[in-house]
C-alpha positions in Angstrom: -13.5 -12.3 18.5 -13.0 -13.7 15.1 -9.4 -12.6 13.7 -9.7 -12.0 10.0 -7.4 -13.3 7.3 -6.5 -10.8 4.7 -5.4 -12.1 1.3 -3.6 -9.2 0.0 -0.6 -7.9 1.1 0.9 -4.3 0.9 4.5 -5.3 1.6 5.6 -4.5 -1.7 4.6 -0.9 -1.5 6.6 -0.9 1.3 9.9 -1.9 -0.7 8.6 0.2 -3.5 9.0 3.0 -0.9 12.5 1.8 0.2 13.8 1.5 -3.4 12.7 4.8 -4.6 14.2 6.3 -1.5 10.7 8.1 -0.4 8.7 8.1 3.2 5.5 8.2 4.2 6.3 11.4 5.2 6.7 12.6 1.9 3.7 11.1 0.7 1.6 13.1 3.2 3.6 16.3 2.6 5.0 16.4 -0.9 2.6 14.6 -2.9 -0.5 15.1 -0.2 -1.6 11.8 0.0 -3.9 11.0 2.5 -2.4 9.7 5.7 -5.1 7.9 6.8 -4.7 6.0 3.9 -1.6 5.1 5.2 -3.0 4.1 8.4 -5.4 1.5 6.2 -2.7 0.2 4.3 -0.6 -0.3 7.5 -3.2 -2.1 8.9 -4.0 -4.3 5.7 -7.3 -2.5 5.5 -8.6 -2.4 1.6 -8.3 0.6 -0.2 -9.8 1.1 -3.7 -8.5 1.6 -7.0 -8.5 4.8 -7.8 -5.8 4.7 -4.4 -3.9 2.7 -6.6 -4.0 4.6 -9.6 -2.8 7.8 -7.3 -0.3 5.8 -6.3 1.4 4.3 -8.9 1.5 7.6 -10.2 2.9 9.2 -7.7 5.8 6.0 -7.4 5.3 5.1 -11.2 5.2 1.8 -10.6 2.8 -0.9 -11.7 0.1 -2.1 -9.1 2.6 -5.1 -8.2 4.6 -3.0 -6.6 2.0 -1.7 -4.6 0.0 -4.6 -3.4 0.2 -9.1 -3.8 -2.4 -11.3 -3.6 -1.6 -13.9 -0.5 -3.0 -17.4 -0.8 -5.1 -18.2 2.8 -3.2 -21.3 3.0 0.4 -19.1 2.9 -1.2 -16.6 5.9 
C-alpha cells in the first residue's frame, strides 16, 4: 500500500475553531454543516471551495484560517 502525502493541512481550522470558542458539534447542529465533511477534513481528505466559502462564513474568517498549503519536503 502506497501512503499518500497530503500538501494541505486543516490545522488551522482547527485553532480557528478553538479561538472562536465553537465545536464541531455546533457546526453539525447550529449552523448544520455537514458532518461528514468533518470526517474528510479530519482525515485531510480534499473538500471544495464552495466548503470553504460555507465556512468562512459561518467562522468569518479568511481561507487561511481554514486550510495551509504544506511543502512535501516539511511532511
Amino acid at each position: 500500500m502506497i501512503l499518500e502525502k497530503r500538501m494541505i493541512s486543516y490545522q488551522p481550522f482547527y485553532e480557528t475553531l478553538y479561538r472562536k470558542n465553537l465545536t464541531e458539534y455546533a457546526l453539525i447542529f447550529k449552523f448544520g454543516f455537514p458532518a461528514a465533511t468533518l470526517h474528510r477534513m479530519k482525515h485531510s481528505k480534499p473538500i471544495n471551495t464552495t466548503t470553504l466559502d460555507t465556512l468562512c462564513e459561518i467562522l468569518q474568517c479568511p481561507v487561511s484560517d481554514i486550510l495551509e498549503y504544506v511543502p512535501p519536503e516539511d511532511i
